[in-house]
Each structure stands twice: as C-alpha cells, then as structure tokens.
C-alpha positions, 0 to 999 in steps of 0.5 A: 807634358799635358796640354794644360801644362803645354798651353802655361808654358806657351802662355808663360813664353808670349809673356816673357816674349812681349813684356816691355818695361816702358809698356807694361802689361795691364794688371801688373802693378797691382799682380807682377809675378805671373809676368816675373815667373814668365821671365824666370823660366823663359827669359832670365836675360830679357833684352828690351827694344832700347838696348838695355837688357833684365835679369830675373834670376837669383843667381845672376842678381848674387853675381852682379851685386858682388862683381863692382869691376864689371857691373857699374852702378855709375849712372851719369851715362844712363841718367843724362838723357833721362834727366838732362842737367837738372836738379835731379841729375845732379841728385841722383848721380851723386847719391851713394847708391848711384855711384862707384868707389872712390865717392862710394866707399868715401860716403858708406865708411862715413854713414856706418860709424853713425849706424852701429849696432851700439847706435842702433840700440839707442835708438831703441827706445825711443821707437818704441815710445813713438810706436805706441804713441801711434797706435793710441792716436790710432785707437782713439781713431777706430777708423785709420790709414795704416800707411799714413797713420802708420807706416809712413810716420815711422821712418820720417820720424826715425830718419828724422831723429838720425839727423835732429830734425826739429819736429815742425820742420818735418812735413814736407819730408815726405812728398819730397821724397816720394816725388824725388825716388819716383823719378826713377820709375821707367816712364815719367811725365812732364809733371812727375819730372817737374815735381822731382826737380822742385823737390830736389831744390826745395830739399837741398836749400832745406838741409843747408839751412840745417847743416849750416846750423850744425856746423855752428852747433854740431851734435853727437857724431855716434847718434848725429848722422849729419854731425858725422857727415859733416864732420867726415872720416879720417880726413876724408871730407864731402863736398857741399853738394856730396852733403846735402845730397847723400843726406837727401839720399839716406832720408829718402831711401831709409822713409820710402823702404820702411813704408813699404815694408811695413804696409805690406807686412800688415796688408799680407798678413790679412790675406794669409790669416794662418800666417797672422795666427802662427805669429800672434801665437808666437811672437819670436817670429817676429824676426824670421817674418820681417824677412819673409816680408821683405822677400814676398814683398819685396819694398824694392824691385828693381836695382840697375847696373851698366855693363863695363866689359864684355859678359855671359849671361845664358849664352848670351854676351851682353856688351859693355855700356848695355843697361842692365835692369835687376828684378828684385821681385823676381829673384825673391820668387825664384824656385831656384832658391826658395821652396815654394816661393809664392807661399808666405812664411814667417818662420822661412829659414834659410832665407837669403833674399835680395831686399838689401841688394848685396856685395859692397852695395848691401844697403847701409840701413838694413839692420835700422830698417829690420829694427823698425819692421820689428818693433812696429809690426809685433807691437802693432799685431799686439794692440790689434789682433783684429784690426781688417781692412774696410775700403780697397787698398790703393797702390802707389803706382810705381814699378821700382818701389812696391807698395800702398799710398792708402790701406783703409782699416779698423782697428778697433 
C-alpha cells in the first residue's frame, strides 16, 4: 500500500471511528458520502454511544428488509422517549410504515386496490396538464424556484388529486408535512417538536372534516384513495384514528420523496452536464435516469428496524430491542453492488437500489412516484434545455430526507 493510499484508509477509519449520528460531522449534510464510504469499508456494523447500532451495506440493508420476523418495524418502544404521549407518537406508531402485520398488511392490501397500474394510468394525464401548467407559469417567470415552483408543487397536487382535496384547501398541506416527517431527524429542538405536534393536530382535525364528508358523499373507490380507505377491504375496516392517520401517512410520504427526487434530478443534472446531454439526446432514458436518481441521491436516507432476537452482523451479535439505523445513502453507493457508484448514469442497468426500502415494506408509491419523476423531469428537460442555477442552493438541513428547501434558476 502506498502512504497516499495508508493515510485514506486511516483517515477513512477515524471517520468510521468518531462518526456519531446525534453529533454529526461539519460538512455532512451538505457531502454524506466520504463519512458513508468510511463506514462501508471500516464499520458496516457501526454501534453508536446510546445503544443503538447502523448498517451501511448493501446486503445487510436486502436481508433486513426481507426478514419482518427478526427485524420490527414497530417503533412504540423507540418512539415513547422520544415523543412521549403526543400528537406525534400517536402519528407515527400508527402510521403504515412504522408498523408490523396485522395493522401493517391490513392498511397496505387496502392502499394498493386505489394504486393499480390501471389507477395509475388515469392519473396520467392529468400530470401532464399540471406539469405544463407549471412550466408556462415558469416561463412567464424567467426567474424561479425549482422546488417551489416546481418540485414541490407536483406531488401536493397529485396526492392531493388521490384523495379530492378541494384546490383551495390545499396550502398548509406542505408545512405540515415537511414539520411532521422532520421530527423524525436523530436531534430535535423544543420548536421542531412543538411544530410536529401542532401539524399532526391541525392535520388530523383537517382530513376528519373530509372524511366525514366522504362518507356522506363517498367517491370512486378505483381513483378515490380516502374512498377506498374508508370503505376498507373484504370487511377489513380502519379505526378512526387508523384513518386519518394513514392518510396524513400517504399525503406526507408521497409529497416530501417526490420533492426530493425531483429537485435533485434537476440540480444533478447541472453538475453532470455530459449526463444532461446523453438524455436531452435521447429521451427514452428517461426511465433508467429516474432510477439512477433515486440511487446517487437517494430522497430517503435512513430506514430503521429494532432487533427481536438475537442476530450476526460481521461477527458481531446484535441483541434483541437494539435500534437499528439502515443507511439508504450508503448502500446506494456501496461498490459491493454498484460499478463505479459515485459516478452518475442515466443509462445504469442493473440498478436495484434501496430508494423503495424492499420486502413487504417496499414502498406502496413507487411506481406513482417513478411516474411523476418521469413525466415532470423529461418534460421539464424538454421546455428548458438551458435552464442554470443562478443563486446558491439551499439544503433542508435534514439527515433522514435529502434534499433542497431552495434551488435558484433561470429558466429562460
């Protein structure tokens, strides 16, 4: 080994070594991956100082995701401490995600009748009449925001078209759900906390006000996802409080995801001009790049499961109750299963990555959310091949969800 490549590796092992997820490193939200790359090759079992423990690894994330008898995606124990018995406890150990079979398996068999392919289709073009109708509010513009004009305003109005949400009922839609999943992040402040337990009030008293007026009017159950909700499956009915906060659920995951894909397809794009060119030359691409996005960029970063027995990671055991953190980011990077994995292609093929999670938790909206990153980045490219950024881009700040709060650009 030369010395160059002796002193990466050491400085790629006091990474590894002093990364803490509730102390992050300066630098990291905006650059993760020297500290993902560090753990991929020192630490693919990482344990943290409050017990809990980070898998990077490809195959660790596949395995996790596919064994639901050893890993539990229940989180009341995990969440308790953290949220105590508030609004957002109650949101998030209720949610689909969050939790295990039976609730789990009732709510997902319920949520895919409404997200068929044939669904799907429908809601087509109606995509691509708003898609257009953004860009030539953009066009007259010249100067925008590609996630507020943009990548955010897609997926509130598609989720919002999911459930036949009245147009002007739908602004505080995303506020609430960028404050609800951002108590999620691993440190929270007293405001943060307090602003998740409004949002969670404010949105659950909203979506009762509309469901109750669904049930007195109810809608297609094929194209009406709260219909269908409603309505149940098989005589498999949700609670009132399994309602109305598996919607809250759908609406927030299916917006912040999207945004997220979306912004930093456009923003990458700009940093990987060759890329940009190979698919403004040959838009049947589209597909394959919406995937690679996904994959550099991953909209999600973290998934987590607790440990109910006794398992080996790397000759290691990790207990049962242990927390365990899956870095998404990482294992869409990791060599182990992806050539050249910091390199940006829109042609990649294989590419089975982690954006979804997998197993019985593969994400219900994948194909919605691959269908809206389709039609609104291809068109987009189409309108304005020359579009460029013209003020510094503004990051969230989140670790769990990557992606922009701002992206400055002209588009014209």
């Amino acid at each position: 080994m030369t010395k160059t490549a002796d002193n990466a590796a050491t400085n790629g092992e006091k990474l590894a070594e002093d990364f803490e997820l509730t102390a992050l490193p300066a630098g990291f939200v905006d650059d993760p991956f020297p500290v993902y790359h560090a753990l991929l090759e020192h630490a693919p079992l990482k344990r943290f100082a409050d017990g809990s423990v980070m898998l990077s690894r490809y195959e660790d994330l596949d395995r996790v995701y596919r064994d639901t008898k050893t890993f539990s995606s229940d989180k009341k124990a995990e969440f308790l401490p953290k949220f105590g018995d508030t609004p957002l406890y109650e949101h998030h150990t209720t949610s689909l995600v969050f939790n295990d079979p039976p609730l789990h398996t009732r709510v997902r068999k319920i949520m895919m009748g409404a997200l068929t392919p044939r669904a799907l289709a429908a809601l087509e073009p109606g995509l691509i009449t708003l898609v257009d109708g953004l860009l030539d509010r953009m066009e007259e513009k010249g100067e925008v925001d590609l996630i507020e004009d943009f990548a955010a305003a897609i997926p509130i109005e598609v989720i919002g078209n999911l459930f036949d949400i009245p147009h002007e009922a739908r602004e505080p839609l995303r506020d609430w759900s960028l404050a609800i999943l951002g108590a999620l992040e691993p440190v929270l402040t007293d405001e943060q906390l307090k602003w998740g337990n409004t949002s969670v009030t404010d949105f659950k008293a909203f979506l009762k006000e509309i469901a109750d007026d669904r049930r007195r009017n109810p809608g297609d159950p094929a194209t009406d996802v709260l219909t269908r909700l409603i309505n149940g499956n098989e005589g498999e009915e949700l609670s009132e409080v399994e309602l109305l906060q598996n919607c809250i659920f759908i609406l927030n995951a299916g917006h912040e995801t999207t945004t997220n894909l979306i912004g930093n397809a456009l923003y990458e794009l700009l940093q990987w001009p060759e890329e940009k060119a190979r698919l403004e030359a040959d838009p049947d691409l589209i597909a394959t790049a919406v995937d690679e996005f996904l994959r550099f960029q991953s909209p999600n970063q973290l998934g987590n499961r607790m440990a109910v027995e006794p398992v080996e990671f790397h000759g290691e055991t990790v207990e049962p109750g242990t927390p365990i953190h899956l870095c998404i980011g990482a294992a869409n990077r990791d060599p182990r299963q992806f050539a050249d994995p910091d390199r940006l292609d829109v042609g990649r093929r294989p590419n089975k990555h982690l954006a979804f999670a997998g197993g019985p938790h593969l994400c219900a909206g994948f194909s919605l959310a691959r269908m809206e990153g389709r039609i609104g980045i291809s068109h987009f490219l189409k309108r304005f091949p020359d579009y460029r950024m013209t003020g510094e881009p503004e990051r969230t700040g989140r670790v769990r969800f990557r992606g922009f709060s701002r992206l400055p650009a002209r588009v014209r």
